[in-house]
C-alpha positions as CSV (number, residue, x, y, z in Angstrom):
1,X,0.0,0.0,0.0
2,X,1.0,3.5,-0.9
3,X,2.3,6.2,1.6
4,X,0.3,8.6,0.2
5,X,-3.5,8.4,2.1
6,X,-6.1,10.4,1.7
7,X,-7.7,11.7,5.2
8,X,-11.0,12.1,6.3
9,X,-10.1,15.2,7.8
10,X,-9.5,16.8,4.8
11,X,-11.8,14.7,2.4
12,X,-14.7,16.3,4.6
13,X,-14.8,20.0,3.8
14,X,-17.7,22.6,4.0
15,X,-15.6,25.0,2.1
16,X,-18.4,25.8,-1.1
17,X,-16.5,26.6,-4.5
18,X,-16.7,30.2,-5.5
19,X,-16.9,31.7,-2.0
20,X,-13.9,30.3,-0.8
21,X,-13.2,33.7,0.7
22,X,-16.4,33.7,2.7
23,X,-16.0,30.9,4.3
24,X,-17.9,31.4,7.9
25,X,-19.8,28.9,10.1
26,X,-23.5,29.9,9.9
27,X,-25.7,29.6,12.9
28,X,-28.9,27.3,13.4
29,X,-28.6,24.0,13.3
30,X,-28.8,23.3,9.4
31,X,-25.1,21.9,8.4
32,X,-23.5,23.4,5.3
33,X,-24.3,19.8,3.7
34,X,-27.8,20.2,4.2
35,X,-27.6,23.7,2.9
36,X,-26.0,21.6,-0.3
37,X,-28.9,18.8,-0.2
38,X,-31.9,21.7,0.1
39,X,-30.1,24.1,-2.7
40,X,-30.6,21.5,-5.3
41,X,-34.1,20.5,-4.0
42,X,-35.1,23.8,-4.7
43,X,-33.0,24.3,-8.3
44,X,-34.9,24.7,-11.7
45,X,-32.7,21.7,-13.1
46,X,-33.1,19.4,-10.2
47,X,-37.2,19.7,-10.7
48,X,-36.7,19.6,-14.6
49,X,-35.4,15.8,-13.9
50,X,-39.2,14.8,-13.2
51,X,-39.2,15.3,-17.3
52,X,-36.3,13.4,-18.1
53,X,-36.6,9.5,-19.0
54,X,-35.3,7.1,-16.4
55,X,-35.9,3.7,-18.9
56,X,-39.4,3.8,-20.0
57,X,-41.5,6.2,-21.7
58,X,-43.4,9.4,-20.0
59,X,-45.7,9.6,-19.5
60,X,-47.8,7.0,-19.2
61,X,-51.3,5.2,-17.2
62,X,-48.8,3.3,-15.0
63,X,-46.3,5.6,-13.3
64,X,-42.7,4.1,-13.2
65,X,-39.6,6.2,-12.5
66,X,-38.3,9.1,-14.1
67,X,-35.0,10.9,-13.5
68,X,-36.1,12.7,-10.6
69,X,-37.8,10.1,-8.3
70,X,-35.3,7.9,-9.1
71,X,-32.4,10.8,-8.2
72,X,-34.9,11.2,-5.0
73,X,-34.4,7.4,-4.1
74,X,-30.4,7.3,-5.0
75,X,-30.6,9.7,-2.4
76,X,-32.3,7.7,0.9
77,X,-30.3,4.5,0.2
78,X,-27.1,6.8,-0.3
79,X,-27.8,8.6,2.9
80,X,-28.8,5.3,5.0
81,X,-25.5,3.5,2.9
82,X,-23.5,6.3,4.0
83,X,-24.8,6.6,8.0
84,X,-24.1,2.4,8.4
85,X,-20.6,3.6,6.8
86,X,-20.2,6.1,9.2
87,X,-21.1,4.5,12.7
88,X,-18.3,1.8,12.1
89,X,-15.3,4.3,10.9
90,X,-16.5,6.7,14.4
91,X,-15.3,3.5,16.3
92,X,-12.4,2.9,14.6
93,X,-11.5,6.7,14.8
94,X,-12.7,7.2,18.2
95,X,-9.4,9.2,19.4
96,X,-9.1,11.6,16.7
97,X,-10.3,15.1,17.1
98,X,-11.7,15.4,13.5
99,X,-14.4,12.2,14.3
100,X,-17.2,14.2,14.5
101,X,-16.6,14.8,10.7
102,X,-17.7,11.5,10.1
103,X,-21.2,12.5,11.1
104,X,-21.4,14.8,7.7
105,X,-20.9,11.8,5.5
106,X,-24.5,11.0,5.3
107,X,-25.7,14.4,4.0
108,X,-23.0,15.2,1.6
109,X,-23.6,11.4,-0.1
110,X,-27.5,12.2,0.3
111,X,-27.0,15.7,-2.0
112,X,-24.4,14.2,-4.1
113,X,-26.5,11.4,-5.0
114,X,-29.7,14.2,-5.9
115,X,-27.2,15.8,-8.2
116,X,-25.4,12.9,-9.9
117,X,-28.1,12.8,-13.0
118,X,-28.4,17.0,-13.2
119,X,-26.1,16.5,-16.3
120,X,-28.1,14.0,-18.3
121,X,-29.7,15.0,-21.1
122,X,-33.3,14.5,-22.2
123,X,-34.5,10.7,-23.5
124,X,-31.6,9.0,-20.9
125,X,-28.5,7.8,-22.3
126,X,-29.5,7.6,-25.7
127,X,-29.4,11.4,-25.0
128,X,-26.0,11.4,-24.2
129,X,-25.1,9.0,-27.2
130,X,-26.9,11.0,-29.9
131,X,-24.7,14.2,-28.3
132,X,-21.3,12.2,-29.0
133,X,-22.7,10.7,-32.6
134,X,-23.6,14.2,-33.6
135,X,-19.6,15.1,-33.4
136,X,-18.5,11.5,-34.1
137,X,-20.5,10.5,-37.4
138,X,-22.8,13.6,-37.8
139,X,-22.3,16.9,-39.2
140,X,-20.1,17.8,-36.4
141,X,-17.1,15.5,-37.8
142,X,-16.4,19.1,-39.7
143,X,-15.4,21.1,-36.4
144,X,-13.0,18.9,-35.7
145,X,-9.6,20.8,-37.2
146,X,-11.0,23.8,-35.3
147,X,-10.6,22.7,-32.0
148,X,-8.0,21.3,-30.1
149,X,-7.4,18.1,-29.1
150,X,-9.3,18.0,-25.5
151,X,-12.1,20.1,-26.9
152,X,-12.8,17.1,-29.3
153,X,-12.5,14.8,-27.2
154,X,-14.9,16.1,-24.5
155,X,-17.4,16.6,-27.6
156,X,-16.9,13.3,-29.2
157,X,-17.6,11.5,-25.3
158,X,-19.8,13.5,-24.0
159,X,-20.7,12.5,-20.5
160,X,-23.6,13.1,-18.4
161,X,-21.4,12.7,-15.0
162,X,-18.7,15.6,-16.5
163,X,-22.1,17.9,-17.5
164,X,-23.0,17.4,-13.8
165,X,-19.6,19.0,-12.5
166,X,-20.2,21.5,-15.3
167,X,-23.8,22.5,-14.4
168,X,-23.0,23.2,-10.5
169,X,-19.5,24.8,-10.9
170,X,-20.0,27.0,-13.8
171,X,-20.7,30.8,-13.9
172,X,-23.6,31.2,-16.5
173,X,-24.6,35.0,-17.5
174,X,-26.0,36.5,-15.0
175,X,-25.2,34.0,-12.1
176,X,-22.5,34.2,-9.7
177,X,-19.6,32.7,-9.3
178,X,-19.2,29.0,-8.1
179,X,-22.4,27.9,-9.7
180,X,-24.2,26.5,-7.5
181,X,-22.1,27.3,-4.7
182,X,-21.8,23.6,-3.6
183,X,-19.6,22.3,-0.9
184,X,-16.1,20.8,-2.4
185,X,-17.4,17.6,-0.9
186,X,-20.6,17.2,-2.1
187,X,-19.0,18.7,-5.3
188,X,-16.2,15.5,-5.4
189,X,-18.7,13.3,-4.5
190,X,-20.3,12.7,-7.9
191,X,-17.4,12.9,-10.2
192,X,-17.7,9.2,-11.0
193,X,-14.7,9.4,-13.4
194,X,-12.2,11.6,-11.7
195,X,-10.1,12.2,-15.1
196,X,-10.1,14.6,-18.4
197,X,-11.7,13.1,-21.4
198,X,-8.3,12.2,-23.1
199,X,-8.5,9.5,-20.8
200,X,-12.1,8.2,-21.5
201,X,-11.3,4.9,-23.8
202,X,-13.6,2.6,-25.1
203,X,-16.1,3.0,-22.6
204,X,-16.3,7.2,-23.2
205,X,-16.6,8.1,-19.5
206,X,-14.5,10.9,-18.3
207,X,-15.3,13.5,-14.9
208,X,-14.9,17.0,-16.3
209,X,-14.3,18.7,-19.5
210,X,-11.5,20.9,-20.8
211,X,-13.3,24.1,-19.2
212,X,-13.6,22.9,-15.5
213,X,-10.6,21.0,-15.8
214,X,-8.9,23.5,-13.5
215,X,-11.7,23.5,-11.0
216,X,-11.5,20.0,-10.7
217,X,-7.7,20.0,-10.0
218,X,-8.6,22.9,-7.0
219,X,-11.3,20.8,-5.7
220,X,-9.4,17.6,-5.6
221,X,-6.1,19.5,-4.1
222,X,-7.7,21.4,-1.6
223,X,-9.4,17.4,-0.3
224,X,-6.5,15.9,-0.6
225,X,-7.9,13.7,-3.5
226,X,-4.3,11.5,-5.0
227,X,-3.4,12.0,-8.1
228,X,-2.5,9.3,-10.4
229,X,0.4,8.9,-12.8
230,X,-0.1,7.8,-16.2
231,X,1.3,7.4,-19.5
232,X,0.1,10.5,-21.4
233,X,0.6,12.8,-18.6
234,X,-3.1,13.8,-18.4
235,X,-5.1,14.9,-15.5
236,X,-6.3,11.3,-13.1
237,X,-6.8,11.6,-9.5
238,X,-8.3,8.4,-7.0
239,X,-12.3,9.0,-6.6
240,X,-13.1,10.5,-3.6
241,X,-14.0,8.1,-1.0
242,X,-17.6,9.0,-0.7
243,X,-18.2,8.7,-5.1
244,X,-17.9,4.6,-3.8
245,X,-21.1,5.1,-1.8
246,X,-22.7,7.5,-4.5
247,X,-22.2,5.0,-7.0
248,X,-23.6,2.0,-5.5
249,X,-27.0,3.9,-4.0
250,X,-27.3,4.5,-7.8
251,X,-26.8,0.9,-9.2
252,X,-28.8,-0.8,-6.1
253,X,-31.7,1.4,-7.0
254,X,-31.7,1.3,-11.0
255,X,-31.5,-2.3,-11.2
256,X,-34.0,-3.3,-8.8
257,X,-36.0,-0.4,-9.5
258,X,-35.7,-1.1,-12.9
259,X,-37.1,-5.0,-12.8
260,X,-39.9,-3.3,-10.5
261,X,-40.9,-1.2,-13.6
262,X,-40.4,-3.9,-15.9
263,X,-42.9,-6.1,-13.8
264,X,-45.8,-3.4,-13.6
265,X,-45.7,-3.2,-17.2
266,X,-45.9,-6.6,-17.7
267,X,-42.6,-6.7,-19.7
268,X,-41.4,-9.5,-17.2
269,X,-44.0,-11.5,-15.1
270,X,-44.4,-12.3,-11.8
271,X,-43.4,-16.0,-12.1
272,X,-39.8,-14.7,-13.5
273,X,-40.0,-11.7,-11.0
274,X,-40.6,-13.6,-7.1
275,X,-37.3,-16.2,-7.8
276,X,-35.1,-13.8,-9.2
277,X,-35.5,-11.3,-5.9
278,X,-35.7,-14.7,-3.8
279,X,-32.6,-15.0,-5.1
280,X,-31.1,-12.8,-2.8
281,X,-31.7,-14.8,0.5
282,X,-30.2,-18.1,2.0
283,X,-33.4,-20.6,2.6
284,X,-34.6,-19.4,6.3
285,X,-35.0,-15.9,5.6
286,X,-36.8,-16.8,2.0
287,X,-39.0,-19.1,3.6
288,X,-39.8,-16.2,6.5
289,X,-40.5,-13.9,3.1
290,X,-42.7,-16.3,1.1
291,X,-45.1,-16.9,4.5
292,X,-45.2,-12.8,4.8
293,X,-46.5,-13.0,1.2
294,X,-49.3,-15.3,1.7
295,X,-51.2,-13.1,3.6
296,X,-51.0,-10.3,0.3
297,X,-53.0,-10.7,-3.3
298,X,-51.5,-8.2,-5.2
299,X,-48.5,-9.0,-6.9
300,X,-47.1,-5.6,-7.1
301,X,-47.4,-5.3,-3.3
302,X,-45.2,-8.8,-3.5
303,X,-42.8,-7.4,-5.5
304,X,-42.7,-4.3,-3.5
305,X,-41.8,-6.3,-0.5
306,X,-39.4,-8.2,-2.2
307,X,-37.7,-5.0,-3.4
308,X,-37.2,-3.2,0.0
309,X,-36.0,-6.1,1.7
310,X,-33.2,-6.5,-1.0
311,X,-32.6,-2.9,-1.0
312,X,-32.3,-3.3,3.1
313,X,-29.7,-6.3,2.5
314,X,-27.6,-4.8,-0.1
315,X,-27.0,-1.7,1.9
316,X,-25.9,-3.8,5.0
317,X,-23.4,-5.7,2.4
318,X,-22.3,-3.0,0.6
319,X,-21.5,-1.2,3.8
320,X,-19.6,-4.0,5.1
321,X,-17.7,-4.0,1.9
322,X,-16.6,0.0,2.4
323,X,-15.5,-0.5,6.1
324,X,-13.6,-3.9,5.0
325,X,-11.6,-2.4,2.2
326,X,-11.2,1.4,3.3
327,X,-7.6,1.7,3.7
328,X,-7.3,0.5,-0.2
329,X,-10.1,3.1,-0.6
330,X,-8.1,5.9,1.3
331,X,-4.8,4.6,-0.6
332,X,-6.9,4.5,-3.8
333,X,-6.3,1.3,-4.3
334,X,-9.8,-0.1,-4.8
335,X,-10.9,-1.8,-8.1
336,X,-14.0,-2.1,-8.9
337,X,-17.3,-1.0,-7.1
338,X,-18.5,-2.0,-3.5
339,X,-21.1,-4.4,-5.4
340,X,-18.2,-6.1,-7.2
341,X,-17.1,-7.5,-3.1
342,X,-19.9,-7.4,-1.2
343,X,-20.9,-11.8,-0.2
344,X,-21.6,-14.7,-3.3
345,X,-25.2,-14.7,-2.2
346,X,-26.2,-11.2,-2.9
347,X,-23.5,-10.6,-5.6
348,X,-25.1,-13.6,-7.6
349,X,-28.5,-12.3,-7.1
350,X,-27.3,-8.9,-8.3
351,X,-25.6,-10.1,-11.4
352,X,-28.5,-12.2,-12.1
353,X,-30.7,-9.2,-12.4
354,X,-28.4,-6.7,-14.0
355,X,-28.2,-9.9,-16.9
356,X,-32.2,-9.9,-17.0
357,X,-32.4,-6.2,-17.6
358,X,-30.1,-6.5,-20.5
359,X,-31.8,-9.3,-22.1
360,X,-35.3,-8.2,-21.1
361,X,-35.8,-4.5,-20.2
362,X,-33.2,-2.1,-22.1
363,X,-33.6,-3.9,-25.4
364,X,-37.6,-3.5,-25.0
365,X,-39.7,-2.3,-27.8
366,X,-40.6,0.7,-25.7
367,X,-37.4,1.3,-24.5
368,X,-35.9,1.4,-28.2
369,X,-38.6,3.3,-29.3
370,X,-38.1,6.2,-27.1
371,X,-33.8,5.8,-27.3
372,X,-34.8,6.0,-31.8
373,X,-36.8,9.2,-31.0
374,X,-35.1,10.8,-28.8
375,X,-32.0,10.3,-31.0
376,X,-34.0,11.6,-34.0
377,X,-34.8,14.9,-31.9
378,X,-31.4,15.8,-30.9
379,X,-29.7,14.8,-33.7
380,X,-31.9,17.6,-35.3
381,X,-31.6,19.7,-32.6
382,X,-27.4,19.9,-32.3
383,X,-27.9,20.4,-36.0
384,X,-29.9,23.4,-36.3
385,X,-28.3,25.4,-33.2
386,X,-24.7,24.5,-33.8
387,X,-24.9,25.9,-37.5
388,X,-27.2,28.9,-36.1
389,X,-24.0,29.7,-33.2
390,X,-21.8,29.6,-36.0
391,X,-24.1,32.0,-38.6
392,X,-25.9,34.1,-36.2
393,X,-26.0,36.8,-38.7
394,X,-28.3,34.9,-40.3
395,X,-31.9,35.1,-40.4
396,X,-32.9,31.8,-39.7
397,X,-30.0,31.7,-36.7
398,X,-31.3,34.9,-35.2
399,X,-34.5,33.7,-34.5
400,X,-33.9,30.1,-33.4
401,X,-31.1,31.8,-31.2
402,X,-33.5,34.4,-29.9
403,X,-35.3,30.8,-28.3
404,X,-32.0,30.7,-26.3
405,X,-32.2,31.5,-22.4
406,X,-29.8,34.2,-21.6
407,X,-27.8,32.5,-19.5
408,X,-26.1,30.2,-22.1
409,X,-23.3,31.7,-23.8
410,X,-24.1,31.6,-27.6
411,X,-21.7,34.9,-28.0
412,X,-19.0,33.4,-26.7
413,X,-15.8,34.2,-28.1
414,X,-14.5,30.7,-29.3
415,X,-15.9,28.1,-31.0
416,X,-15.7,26.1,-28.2
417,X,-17.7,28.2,-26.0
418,X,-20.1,28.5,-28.2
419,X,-20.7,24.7,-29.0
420,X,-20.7,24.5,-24.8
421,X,-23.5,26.9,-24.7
422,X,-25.6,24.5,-27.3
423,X,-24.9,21.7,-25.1
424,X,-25.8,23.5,-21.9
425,X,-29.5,24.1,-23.7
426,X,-29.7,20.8,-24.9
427,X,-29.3,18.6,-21.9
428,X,-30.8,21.0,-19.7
429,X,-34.1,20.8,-22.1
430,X,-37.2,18.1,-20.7
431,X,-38.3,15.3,-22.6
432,X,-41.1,17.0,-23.6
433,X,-39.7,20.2,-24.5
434,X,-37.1,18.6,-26.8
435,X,-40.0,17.3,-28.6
436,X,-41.9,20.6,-28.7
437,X,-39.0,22.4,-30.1
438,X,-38.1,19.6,-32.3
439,X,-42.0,19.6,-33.9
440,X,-42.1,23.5,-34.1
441,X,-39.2,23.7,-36.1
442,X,-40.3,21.0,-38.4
443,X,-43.8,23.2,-39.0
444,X,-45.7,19.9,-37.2
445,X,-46.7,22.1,-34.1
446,X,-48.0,25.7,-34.8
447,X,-50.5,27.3,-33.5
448,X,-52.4,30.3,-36.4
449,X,-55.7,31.8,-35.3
450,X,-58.2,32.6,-37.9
């Protein structure tokens, strides 16, 4: 293991980006992290998420999850994740006078967790995909000697995750500085991939783009966040301890939630549903479970059941798994994610379910329907604004532009900026007002009174 450690002491910081220099303890009781957790309840872009497609299409006659009640669930199993955490590091750190730190851990994983998805782009990740395509195989290929190498790169992988960091760091007209003003906690706490998009591979995921790349570094620095060495010299640092807990409130929820969705639209019945969560248990506790459902009818209600009670047990394992292995976390060390070395029993049953979805859910006629529109629409949509922010003279441009809020930066003074300010309105735009625009502009949505 590696000298080098990171330190809760310093990983834990209510210091909020952008007003560094008014950095004060408030009075009351609320803590800076729950300032973080309310800031984003209350944010235009936070409630814009109830617009956004989780998997299936919205709306619809049976309600299943959309990006913000599943951001609102990521959230109570990342805060109750993150308290288990918590109560077993405050006894292994009883004699150090920063311990009472600790305490914070469950409300800057509870805000990160609400913010992790602010990033994503309308019709989920097909969003994202048709965002990267448009610069990859689209139109866009044609920028590409006009910007530099990183510039490209962040265009041609664009991330969701690095649009997050983006979205709460950056000043837009009009706003001040900071952003959202977060905590450099919470702030670290969702950058999933803590490296520049040089670095993104196969799998396209990076943390930040070429803009914020130098917030990121002050952010990481200032938490004592370990930077990694490699090969091309680029920007890598270890995740922050906490993105660990973050990221597996989000994959225990989306997979189980997921199958739950599946099952009350009758894409998956119950009879595949009630063994595969079973799955989960060791024969005493599954035999308790199938007695409790005898006494209820409804199969959704059985499901239901099912679901919390793996939700319960996965926490419990996944916080074991943190506690086990966090001086490799601290030395950033760790491969893999907390579901990756939690016990056989629930890791089975997990991997079981994440290989149903794949087969059953996210290749469902539904689910491709809505990821073929929603590429359609913002195909058409990065199309019309990119060439209208490089011809705004024009007078086509200067009224599609005029559609633009204010606070995105379609005058910017490099190409660059001014592509940044098209992808700032684009994945900031709803399901359904990606669609509006899209018909409007095709003539299929206009409204002429007699």
């Amino acid at each position: 293991m590696t000298e080098n450690v990171m330190t809760w002491d310093r990983l834990i910081n209510d210091k909020r980006f952008g007003l560094e220099h008014y950095h004060d303890s408030k009075p009351g009781h609320r803590s800076d992290f729950q300032r973080d957790f309310d800031r984003l309840v209350f944010s235009s872009p936070f409630r814009r998420l109830q617009n956004k497609t989780q998997v299936f299409p919205l709306p619809g006659s049976i309600f299943v999850h959309n990006r913000l009640t599943h951001s609102m669930e990521v959230s109570c199993v990342g805060r109750s994740l993150a308290r288990e955490i918590s109560i077993a590091l405050r006894e292994k750190y009883a004699a150090e006078p920063w311990v009472s730190k600790l305490d914070d851990m469950g409300e800057i994983v509870a805000a990160a967790c609400l913010a992790h998805d602010l990033g994503n782009p309308p019709f989920g990740h097909s969003g994202e995909k048709a965002i990267s395509s448009y610069f990859s195989e689209g139109k866009g290929r044609l920028l590409e000697s006009k910007l530099t190498a990183g510039q490209w790169n962040d265009l041609t992988h664009f991330e969701g995750n690095a649009n997050a960091f983006r979205l709460l760091t950056h000043q837009f007209n009009g706003r001040r500085p900071g952003g959202f003003a977060m905590t450099y906690s919470t702030l670290a706490s969702i950058v999933k991939y803590p490296f520049e998009s040089s670095l993104a591979g196969a799998h396209g995921k990076f943390g930040f783009f070429t803009s914020e790349k130098d917030d990121f570094i002050k952010v990481a620095d200032e938490l004592g966040m370990l930077p990694v060495k490699n090969s091309d010299n680029a920007v890598r640092y270890a995740r922050h301890p906490l993105v660990y807990i973050v990221e597996a409130a989000d994959d225990i929820c989306y997979e189980v939630m997921d199958i739950e969705d599946a099952h009350k639209l009758k894409i998956i019945s119950t009879e595949e549903v009630l063994p595969l969560f079973l799955a989960f248990f060791d024969d005493a506790r599954k035999a308790h479970m199938e007695r409790v459902m005898g006494y209820v009818d409804d199969p959704n209600e059985k499901i239901a059941y099912l679901r919390s009670s793996i939700i319960g047990v996965l926490v419990n394992r996944c916080a074991d798994a943190f506690v086990k292995n966090e001086d490799e976390i601290l030395a950033g060390e760790f491969k893999g994610s907390l579901l990756d070395h939690i016990s056989p029993l629930e890791r089975d049953g997990y991997r079981a379910c994440e290989a149903l979805s794949w087969k059953r859910i996210y290749g469902a006629s539904d689910v491709v329907d809505i990821e073929l529109a929603g590429t359609r629409i913002i195909s058409f949509l990065m199309n019309e604004l990119v060439e209208a922010v490089q011809n705004p003279d024009l007078n086509y441009s200067r009224l599609l532009l005029a559609k633009v809020p204010e606070q995105y930066e379609i005058q910017s003074p490099t190409l660059y900026g001014k592509l940044q300010a098209v992808l700032d309105h684009i994945s900031g735009m709803t399901d359904v007002y990606a669609l509006d625009l899209y018909r409007k502009l095709n003539g299929m949505s206009l409204k002429i009174n007699n």
